[in-house]
TORKOL-4160 file (C-alpha; in steps of 0.2 Angstrom, whole numbers, padded with zeros to 4 digits, m for minus):
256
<pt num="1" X="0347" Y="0562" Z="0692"/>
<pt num="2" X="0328" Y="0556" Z="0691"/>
<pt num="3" X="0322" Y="0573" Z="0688"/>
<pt num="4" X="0337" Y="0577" Z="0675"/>
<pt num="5" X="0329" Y="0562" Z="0664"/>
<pt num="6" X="0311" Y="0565" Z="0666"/>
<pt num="7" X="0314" Y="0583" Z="0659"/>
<pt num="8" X="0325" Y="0576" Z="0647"/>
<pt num="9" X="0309" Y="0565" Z="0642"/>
<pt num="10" X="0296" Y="0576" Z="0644"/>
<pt num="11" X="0309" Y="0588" Z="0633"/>
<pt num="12" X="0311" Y="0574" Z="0617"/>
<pt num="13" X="0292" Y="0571" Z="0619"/>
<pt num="14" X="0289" Y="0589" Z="0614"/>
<pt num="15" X="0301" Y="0588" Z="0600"/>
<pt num="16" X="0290" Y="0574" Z="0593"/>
<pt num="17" X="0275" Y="0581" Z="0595"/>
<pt num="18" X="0284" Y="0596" Z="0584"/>
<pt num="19" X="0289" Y="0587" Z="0573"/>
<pt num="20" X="0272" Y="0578" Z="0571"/>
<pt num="21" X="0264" Y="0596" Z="0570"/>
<pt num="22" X="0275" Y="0600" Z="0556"/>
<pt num="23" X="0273" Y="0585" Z="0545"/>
<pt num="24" X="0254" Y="0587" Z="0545"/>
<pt num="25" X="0256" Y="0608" Z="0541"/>
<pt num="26" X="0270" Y="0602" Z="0527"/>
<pt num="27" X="0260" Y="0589" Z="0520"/>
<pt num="28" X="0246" Y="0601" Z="0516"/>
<pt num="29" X="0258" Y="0616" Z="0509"/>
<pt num="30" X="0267" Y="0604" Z="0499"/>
<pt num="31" X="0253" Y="0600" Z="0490"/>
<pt num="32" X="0245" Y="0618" Z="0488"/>
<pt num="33" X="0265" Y="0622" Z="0481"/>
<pt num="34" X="0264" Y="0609" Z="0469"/>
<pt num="35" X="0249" Y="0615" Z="0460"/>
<pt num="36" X="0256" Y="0632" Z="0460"/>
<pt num="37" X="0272" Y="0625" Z="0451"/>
<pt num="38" X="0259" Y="0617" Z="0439"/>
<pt num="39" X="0252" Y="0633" Z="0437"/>
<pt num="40" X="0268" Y="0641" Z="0433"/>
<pt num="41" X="0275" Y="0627" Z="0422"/>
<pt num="42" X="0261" Y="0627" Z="0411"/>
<pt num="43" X="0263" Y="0647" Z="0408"/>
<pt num="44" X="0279" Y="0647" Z="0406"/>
<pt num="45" X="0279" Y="0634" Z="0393"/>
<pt num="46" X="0265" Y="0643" Z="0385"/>
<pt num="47" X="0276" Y="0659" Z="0384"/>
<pt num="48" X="0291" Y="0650" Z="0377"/>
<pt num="49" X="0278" Y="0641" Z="0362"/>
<pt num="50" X="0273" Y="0659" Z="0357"/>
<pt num="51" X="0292" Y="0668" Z="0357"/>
<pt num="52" X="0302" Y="0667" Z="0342"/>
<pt num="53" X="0320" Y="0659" Z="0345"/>
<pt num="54" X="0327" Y="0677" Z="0345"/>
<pt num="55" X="0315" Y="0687" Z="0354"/>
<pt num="56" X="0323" Y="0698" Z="0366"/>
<pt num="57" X="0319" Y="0692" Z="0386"/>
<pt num="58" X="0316" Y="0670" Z="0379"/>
<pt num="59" X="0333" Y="0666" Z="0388"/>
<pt num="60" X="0325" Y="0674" Z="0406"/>
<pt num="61" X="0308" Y="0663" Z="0402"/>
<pt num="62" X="0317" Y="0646" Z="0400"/>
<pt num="63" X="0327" Y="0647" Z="0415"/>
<pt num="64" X="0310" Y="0652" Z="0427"/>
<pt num="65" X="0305" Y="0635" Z="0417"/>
<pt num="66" X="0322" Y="0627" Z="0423"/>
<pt num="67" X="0319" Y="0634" Z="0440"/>
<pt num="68" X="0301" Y="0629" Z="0442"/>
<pt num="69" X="0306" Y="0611" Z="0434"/>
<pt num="70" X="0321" Y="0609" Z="0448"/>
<pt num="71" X="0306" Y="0617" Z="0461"/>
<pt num="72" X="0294" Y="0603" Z="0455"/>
<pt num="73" X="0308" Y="0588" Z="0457"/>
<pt num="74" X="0310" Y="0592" Z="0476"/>
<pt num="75" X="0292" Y="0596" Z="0480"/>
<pt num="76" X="0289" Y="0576" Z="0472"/>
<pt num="77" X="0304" Y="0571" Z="0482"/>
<pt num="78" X="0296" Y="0578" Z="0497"/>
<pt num="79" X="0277" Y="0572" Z="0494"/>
<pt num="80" X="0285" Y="0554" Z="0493"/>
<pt num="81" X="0293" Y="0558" Z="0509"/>
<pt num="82" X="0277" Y="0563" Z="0519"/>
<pt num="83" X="0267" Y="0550" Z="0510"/>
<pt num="84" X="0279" Y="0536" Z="0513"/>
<pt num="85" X="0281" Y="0532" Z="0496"/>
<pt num="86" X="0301" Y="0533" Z="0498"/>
<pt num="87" X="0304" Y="0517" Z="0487"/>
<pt num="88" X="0310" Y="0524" Z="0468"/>
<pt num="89" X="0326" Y="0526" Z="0463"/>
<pt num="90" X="0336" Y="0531" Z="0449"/>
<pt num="91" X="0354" Y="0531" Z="0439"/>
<pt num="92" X="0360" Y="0549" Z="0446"/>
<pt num="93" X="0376" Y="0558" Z="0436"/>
<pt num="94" X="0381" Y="0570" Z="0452"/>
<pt num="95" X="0393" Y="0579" Z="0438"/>
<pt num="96" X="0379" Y="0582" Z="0428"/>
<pt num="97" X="0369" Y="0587" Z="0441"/>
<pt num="98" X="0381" Y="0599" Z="0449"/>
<pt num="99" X="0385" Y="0609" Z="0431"/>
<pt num="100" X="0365" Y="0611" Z="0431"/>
<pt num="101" X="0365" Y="0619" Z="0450"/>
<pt num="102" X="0377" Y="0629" Z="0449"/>
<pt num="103" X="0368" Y="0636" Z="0432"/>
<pt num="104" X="0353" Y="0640" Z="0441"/>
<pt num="105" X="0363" Y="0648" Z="0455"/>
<pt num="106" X="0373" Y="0661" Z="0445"/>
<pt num="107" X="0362" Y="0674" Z="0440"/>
<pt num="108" X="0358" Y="0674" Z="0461"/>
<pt num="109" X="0373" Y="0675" Z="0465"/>
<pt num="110" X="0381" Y="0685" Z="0451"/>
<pt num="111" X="0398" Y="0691" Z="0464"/>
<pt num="112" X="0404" Y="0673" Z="0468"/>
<pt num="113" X="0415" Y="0662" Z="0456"/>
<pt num="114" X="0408" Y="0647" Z="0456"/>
<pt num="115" X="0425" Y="0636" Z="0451"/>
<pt num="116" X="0420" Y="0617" Z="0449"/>
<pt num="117" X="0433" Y="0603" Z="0448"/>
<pt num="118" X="0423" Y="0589" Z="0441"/>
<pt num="119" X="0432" Y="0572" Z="0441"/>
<pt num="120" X="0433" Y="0562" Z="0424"/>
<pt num="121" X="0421" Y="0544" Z="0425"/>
<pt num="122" X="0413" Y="0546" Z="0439"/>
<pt num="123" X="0403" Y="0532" Z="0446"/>
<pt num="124" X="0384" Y="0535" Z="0445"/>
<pt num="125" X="0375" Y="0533" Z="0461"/>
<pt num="126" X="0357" Y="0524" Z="0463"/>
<pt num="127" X="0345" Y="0539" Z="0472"/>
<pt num="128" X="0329" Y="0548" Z="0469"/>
<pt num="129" X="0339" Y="0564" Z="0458"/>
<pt num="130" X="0328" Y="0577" Z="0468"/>
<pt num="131" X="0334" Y="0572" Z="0484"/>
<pt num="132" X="0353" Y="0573" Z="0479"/>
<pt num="133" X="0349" Y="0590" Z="0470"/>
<pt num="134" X="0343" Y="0596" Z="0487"/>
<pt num="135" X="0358" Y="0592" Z="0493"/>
<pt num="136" X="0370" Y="0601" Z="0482"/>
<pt num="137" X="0358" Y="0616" Z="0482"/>
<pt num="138" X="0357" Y="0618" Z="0502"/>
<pt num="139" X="0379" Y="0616" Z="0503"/>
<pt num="140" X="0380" Y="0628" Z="0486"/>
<pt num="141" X="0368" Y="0643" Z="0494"/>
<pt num="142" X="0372" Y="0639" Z="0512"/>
<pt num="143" X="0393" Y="0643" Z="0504"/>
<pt num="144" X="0387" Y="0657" Z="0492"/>
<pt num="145" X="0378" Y="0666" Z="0507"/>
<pt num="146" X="0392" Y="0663" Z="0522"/>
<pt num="147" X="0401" Y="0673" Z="0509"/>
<pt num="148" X="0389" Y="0688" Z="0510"/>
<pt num="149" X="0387" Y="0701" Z="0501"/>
<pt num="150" X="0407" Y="0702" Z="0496"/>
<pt num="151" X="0415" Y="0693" Z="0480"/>
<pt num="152" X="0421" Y="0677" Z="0484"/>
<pt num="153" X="0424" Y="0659" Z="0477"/>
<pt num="154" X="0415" Y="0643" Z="0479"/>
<pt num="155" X="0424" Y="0627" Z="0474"/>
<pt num="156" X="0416" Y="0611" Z="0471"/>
<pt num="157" X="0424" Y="0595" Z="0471"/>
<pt num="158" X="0417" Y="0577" Z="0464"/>
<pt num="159" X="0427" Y="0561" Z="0466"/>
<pt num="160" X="0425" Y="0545" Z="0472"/>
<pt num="161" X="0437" Y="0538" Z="0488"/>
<pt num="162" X="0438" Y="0520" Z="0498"/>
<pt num="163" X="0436" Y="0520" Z="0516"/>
<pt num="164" X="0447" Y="0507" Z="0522"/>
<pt num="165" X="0439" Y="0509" Z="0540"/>
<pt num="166" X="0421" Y="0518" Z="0547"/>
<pt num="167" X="0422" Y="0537" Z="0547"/>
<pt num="168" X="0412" Y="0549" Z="0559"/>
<pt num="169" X="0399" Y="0559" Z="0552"/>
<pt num="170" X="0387" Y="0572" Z="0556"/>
<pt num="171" X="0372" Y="0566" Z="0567"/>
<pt num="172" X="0381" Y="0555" Z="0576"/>
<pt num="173" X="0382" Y="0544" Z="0560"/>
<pt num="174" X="0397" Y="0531" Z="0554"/>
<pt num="175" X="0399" Y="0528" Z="0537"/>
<pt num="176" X="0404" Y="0508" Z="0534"/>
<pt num="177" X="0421" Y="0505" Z="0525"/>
<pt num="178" X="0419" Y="0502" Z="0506"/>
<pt num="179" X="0418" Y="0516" Z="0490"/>
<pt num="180" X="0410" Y="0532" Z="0490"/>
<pt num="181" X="0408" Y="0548" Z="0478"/>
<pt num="182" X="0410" Y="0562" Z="0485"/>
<pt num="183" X="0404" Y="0581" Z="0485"/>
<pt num="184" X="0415" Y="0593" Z="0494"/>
<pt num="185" X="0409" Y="0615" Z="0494"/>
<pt num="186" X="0422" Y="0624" Z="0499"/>
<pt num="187" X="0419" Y="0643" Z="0503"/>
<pt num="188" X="0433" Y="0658" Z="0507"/>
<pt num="189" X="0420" Y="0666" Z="0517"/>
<pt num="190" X="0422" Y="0671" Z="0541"/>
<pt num="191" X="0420" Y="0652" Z="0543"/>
<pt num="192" X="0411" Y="0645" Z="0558"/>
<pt num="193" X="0415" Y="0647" Z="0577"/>
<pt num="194" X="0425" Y="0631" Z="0582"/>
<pt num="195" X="0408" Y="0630" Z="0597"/>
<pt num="196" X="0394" Y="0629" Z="0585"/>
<pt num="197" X="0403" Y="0616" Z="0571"/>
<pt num="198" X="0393" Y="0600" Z="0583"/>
<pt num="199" X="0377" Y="0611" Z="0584"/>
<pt num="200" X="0374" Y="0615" Z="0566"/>
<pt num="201" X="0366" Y="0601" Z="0559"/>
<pt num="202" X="0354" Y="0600" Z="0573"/>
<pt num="203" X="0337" Y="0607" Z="0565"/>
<pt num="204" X="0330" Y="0616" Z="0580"/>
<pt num="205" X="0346" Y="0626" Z="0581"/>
<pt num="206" X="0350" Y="0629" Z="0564"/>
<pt num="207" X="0332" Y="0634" Z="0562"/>
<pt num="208" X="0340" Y="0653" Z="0573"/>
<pt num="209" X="0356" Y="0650" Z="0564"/>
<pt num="210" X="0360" Y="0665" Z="0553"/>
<pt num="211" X="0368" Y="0664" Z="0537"/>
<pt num="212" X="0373" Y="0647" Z="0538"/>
<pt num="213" X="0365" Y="0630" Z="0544"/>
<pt num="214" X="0349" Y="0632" Z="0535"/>
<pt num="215" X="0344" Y="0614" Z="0526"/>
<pt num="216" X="0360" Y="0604" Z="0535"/>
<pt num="217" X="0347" Y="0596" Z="0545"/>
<pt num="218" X="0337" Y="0592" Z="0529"/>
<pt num="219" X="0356" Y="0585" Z="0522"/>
<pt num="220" X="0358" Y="0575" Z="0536"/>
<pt num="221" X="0342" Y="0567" Z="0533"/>
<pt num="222" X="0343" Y="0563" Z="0514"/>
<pt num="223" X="0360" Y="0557" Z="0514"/>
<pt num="224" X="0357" Y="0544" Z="0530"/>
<pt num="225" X="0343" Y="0536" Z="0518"/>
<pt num="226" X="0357" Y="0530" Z="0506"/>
<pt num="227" X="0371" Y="0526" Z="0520"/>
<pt num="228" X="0380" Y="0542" Z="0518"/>
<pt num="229" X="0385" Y="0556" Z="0528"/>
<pt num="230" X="0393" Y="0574" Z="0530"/>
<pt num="231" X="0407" Y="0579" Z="0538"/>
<pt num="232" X="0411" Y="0598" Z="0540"/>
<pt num="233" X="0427" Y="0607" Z="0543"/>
<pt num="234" X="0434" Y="0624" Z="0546"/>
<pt num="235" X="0450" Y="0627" Z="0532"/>
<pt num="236" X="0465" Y="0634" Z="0537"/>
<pt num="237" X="0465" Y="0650" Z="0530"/>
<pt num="238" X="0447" Y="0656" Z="0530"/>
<pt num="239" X="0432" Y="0647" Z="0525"/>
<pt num="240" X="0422" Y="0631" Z="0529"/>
<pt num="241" X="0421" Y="0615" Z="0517"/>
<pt num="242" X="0407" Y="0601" Z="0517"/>
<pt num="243" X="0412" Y="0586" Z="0508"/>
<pt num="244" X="0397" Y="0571" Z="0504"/>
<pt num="245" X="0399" Y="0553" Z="0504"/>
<pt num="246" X="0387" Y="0543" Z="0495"/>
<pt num="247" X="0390" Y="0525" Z="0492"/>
<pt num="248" X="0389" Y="0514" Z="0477"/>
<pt num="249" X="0397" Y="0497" Z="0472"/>
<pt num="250" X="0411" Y="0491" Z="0459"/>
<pt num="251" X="0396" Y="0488" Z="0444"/>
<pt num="252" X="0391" Y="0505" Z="0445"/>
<pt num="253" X="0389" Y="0514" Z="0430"/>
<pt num="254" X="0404" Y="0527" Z="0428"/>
<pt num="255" X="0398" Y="0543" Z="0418"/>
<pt num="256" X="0407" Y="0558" Z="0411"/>
């Protein structure tokens, strides 16, 4: 038993000191990204001042403008992170935020039907917008990839719900009663072994994880910050569906 918990020790020490590595090697490639997006932000815009409206290929320049704009937004949320400047938030419109996602998305992933079933006045929620990008854009590629290289459909779902009692969530994590939104991505694609649905959100194994599981840690992490959680869940016919819960109160703004 003693030597079962000094491996186990000596085992979450080495985790630490990963993880310790790794901010310092992220810190330093976060900011050497950022000034590339700079770089590419400035050309781009450049590019679009010297196009007429109807030149033939403006449409391809503004969405590497869109993309490099979305790029920037997470590398700021993730310089804050490493810096400890997590303090700022703002007015988030989730709706919003998905139609633009999925926009970026489809010329990627031109075989899958993005269906979105955007509810009506949905609450706005109080976060930093790059993080809750980051999180629809890990749950919409990690669906469009388990889907492979076959057409299929990804269905998103907003909404808001009460939670009359705490509910488990991933990471061993309980969400508090009271009202939430919620972000639910749905795929038609294999599914995920019944054995690996507690493992996936665990970054050291979804880091070997293929085709799915990628960024779930990095979900995990974000959504705890505002008191939220993920839950994940095979579908009965074929397919797997994550659904979000992120908090808000009754004087929320509602939007759309």
């Amino acid at each position: 038993m003693m030597q079962e918990m000094n491996t186990d020790l000596v085992d979450n020490q080495d985790r630490a000191v990963e993880l310790q590595q790794l901010g310092f090697v992220t810190s330093g490639i976060v900011h050497d990204f950022n000034n590339l997006l700079t770089t590419i932000l400035g050309e781009a815009g450049m590019a679009l001042r010297e196009m007429p409206p109807d030149c033939v290929g403006r449409d391809r320049i503004e969405r590497v403008e869109k993309t490099a704009k979305y790029a920037a937004r997470l590398v700021g949320s993730l310089m804050a992170y490493v810096s400890g400047r997590e303090t700022f938030q703002e007015t988030v419109d989730l709706n919003l935020l998905i139609t633009d996602t999925v926009s970026l998305l489809h010329t990627t992933y031109e075989r899958i039907d993005f269906q979105l079933y955007l509810a009506h006045h949905l609450p706005a929620i109080r976060a930093r917008e790059g993080h809750i990008q980051q999180v629809a854009m890990n749950l919409l590629i990690n669906a469009a990839q388990a889907i492979r290289n076959n057409q299929g459909i990804v269905r998103v779902r907003t909404g808001d719900t009460f939670l009359s009692t705490a509910q488990s969530v991933a990471g061993d994590n309980q969400l508090r009663p009271g009202r939430y939104v919620f972000l639910q991505v749905s795929d038609n694609g294999p599914g995920i072994r019944e054995e690996l649905l507690d493992h996936i959100f665990d970054p050291f194994f979804t880091a070997r994880f293929q085709g799915r599981g990628l960024g779930l840690a990095t979900v995990v992490s974000i959504l705890s910050q505002y008191g939220g959680g993920i839950v994940v869940e095979n579908l009965q016919d074929t397919g797997t569906s994550f659904t979000v819960y992120i908090p808000y109160n009754s004087q929320s703004l509602c939007v759309g």
